[in-house]
C-alpha positions in Angstrom: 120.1 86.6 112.6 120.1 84.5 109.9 120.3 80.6 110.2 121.1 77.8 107.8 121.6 73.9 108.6 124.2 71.1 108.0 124.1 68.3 106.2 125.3 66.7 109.0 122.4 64.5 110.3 121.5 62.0 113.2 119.0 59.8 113.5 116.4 58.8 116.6 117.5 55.0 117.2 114.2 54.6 119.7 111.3 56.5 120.2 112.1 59.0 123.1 109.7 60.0 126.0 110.6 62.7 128.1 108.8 64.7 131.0 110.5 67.6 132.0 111.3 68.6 135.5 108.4 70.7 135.2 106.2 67.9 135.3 103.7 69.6 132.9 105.2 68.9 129.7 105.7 65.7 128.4 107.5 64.6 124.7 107.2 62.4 122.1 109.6 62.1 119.3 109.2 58.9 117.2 111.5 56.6 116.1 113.6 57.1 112.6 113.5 60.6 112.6 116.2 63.3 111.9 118.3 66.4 113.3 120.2 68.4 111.5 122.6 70.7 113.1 121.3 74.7 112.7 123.8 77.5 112.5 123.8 81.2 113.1 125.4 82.5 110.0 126.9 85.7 111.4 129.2 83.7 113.7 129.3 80.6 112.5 128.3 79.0 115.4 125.9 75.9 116.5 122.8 77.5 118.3 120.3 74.6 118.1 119.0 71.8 115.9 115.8 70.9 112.9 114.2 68.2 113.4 112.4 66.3 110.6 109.9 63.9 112.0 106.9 63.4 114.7 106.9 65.3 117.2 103.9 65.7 119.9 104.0 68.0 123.0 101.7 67.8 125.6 101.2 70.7 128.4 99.5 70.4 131.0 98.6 74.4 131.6 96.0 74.2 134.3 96.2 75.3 137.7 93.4 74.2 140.2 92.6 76.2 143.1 90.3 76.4 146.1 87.8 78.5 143.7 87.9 76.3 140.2 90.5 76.1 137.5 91.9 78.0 135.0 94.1 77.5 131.4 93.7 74.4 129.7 95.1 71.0 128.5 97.7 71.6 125.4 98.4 68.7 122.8 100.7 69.4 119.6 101.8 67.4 116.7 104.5 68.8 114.2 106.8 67.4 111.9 109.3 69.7 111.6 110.6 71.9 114.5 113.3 73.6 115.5 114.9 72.7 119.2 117.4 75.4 120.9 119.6 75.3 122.6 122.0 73.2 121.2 122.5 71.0 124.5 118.7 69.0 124.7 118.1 67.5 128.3 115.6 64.8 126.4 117.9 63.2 124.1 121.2 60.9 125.4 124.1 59.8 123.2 122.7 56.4 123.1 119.1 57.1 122.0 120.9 59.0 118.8 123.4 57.7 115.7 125.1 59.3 113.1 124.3 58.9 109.6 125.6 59.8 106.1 125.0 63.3 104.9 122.1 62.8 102.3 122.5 62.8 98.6 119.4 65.5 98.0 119.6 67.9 101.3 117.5 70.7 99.3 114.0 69.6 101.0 115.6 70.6 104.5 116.9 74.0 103.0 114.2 74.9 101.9 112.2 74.2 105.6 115.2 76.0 107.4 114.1 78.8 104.5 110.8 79.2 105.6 111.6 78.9 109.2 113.8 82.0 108.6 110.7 84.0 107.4 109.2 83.2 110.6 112.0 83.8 113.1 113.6 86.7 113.3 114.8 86.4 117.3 118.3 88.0 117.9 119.5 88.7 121.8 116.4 86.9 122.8 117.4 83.5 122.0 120.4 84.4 124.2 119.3 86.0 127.2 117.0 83.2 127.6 119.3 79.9 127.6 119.3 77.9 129.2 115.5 77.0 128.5 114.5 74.9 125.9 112.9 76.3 122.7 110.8 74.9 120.3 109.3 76.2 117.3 106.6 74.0 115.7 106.3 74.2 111.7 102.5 76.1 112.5 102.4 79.8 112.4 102.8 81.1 115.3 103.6 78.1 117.4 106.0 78.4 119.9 107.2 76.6 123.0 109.7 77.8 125.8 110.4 75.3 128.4 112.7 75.8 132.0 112.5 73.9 135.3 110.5 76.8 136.9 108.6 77.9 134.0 106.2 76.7 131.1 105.5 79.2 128.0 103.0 77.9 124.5 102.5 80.8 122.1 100.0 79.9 119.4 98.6 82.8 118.4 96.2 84.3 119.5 96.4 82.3 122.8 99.1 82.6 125.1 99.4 80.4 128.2 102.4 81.1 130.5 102.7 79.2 134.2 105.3 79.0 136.8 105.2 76.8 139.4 101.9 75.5 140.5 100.7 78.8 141.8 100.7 81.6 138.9 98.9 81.3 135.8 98.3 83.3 132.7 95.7 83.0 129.7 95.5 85.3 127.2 93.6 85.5 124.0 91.4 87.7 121.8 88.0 87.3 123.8 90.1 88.3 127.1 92.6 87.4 129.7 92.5 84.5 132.8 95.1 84.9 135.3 95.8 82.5 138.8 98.2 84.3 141.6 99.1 82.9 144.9 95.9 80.8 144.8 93.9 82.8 143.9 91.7 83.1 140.6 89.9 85.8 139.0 88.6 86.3 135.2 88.7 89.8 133.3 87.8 90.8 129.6 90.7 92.9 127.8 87.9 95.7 127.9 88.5 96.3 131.4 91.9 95.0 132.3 94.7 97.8 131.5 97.4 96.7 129.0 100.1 98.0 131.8 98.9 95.3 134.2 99.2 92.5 131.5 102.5 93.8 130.5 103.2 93.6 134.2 102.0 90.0 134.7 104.0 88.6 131.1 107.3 90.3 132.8 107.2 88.9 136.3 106.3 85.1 134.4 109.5 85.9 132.0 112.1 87.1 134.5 115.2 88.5 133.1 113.5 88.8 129.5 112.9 91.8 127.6 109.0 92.2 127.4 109.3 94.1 124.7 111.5 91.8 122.7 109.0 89.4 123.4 106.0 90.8 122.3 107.8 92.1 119.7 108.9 88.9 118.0 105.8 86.9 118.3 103.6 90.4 117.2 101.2 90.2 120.7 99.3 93.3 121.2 96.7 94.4 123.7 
């Protein structure tokens, strides 16, 4: 898949604050800054947006339980982004205007370039909407966002969470998982890769685990 962007732009009238029905993410996007309209080349058709601005996400990826807590508190800052699907729950008609295309668009080409180099999703984008995507302009960073379910990718780390009952950590030093309630810790020496597999597939539903894994290079 390869996408390019419009010079078709619209601008943030207000600064727009949005919790989603999640209630553990929470964002920010400021005032005066920009979308542009992202294509999938091979069809020709709208599949999200770029945004050009400040952006700041912050997950609250913690679950408490009887025996202590487990994840962590998540706070992110970008400037450029890219937002799928097309249709965003946080932004309404009248916190958004058009504007004139610009007269030098090649800055915005060239982000949407490098963004390419980084993203190389095909039926996964798909299979996955309606959640909300966002890719932050740091390697590696990656949010995916759906009433039931909370995903931040920032490699190494991965935290995943659904509902207020399941939990998963996962980095290079080992692996924190919360289920039903119940918490327990274990080093990647002596958990199995099959069981993590396991745990990253029940969290993503009808995604491919491999696809997954695949596309944001996670190994254990």
């Amino acid at each position: 898949m390869i996408l390019s962007i419009r010079n078709s732009p619209i601008k943030i009238k207000k600064t727009v604050t949005h919790t989603f029905s999640n209630n553990h993410v929470k964002l920010e996007l400021k005032k005066g800054s920009l979308l542009f309209p992202i294509f999938n080349d091979f069809d020709d058709i709208q599949v999200g947006w770029l945004f050009s601005g400040k952006l700041s996400i912050f997950g609250d990826l913690i679950v408490h339980t009887n025996n202590g807590a487990a994840g962590k508190i998540v706070s992110q800052q970008y400037t450029h982004s890219i937002f799928m699907p097309v249709v965003l729950e946080f932004l309404s008609f009248n916190a958004v205007k058009e504007i004139n295309p610009l007269s030098d668009f090649s800055y915005y080409t060239k982000i949407m370039d490098d963004f390419n180099k980084k993203i190389v999703f095909t039926s996964f984008i798909r299979k996955t909407l309606p959640n909300t995507f966002i890719w932050g302009d740091k390697s590696g960073s990656f949010w995916m966002i759906s009433k039931e379910k909370t995903f931040f990718v920032h490699l190494p780390e991965v935290l995943a969470r659904e509902k207020d009952d399941n939990l998963l950590y996962l980095d290079k030093k080992g692996f924190t998982i919360v289920k039903n309630g119940v918490i327990s810790f274990e080093t990647s020496t002596f958990l199995s890769g099959q069981k993590i597999r396991k745990f990253i597939s029940e969290m993503l539903g009808s995604v491919n685990i491999d696809t997954f894994l695949r596309n944001f290079n996670i190994t254990f």
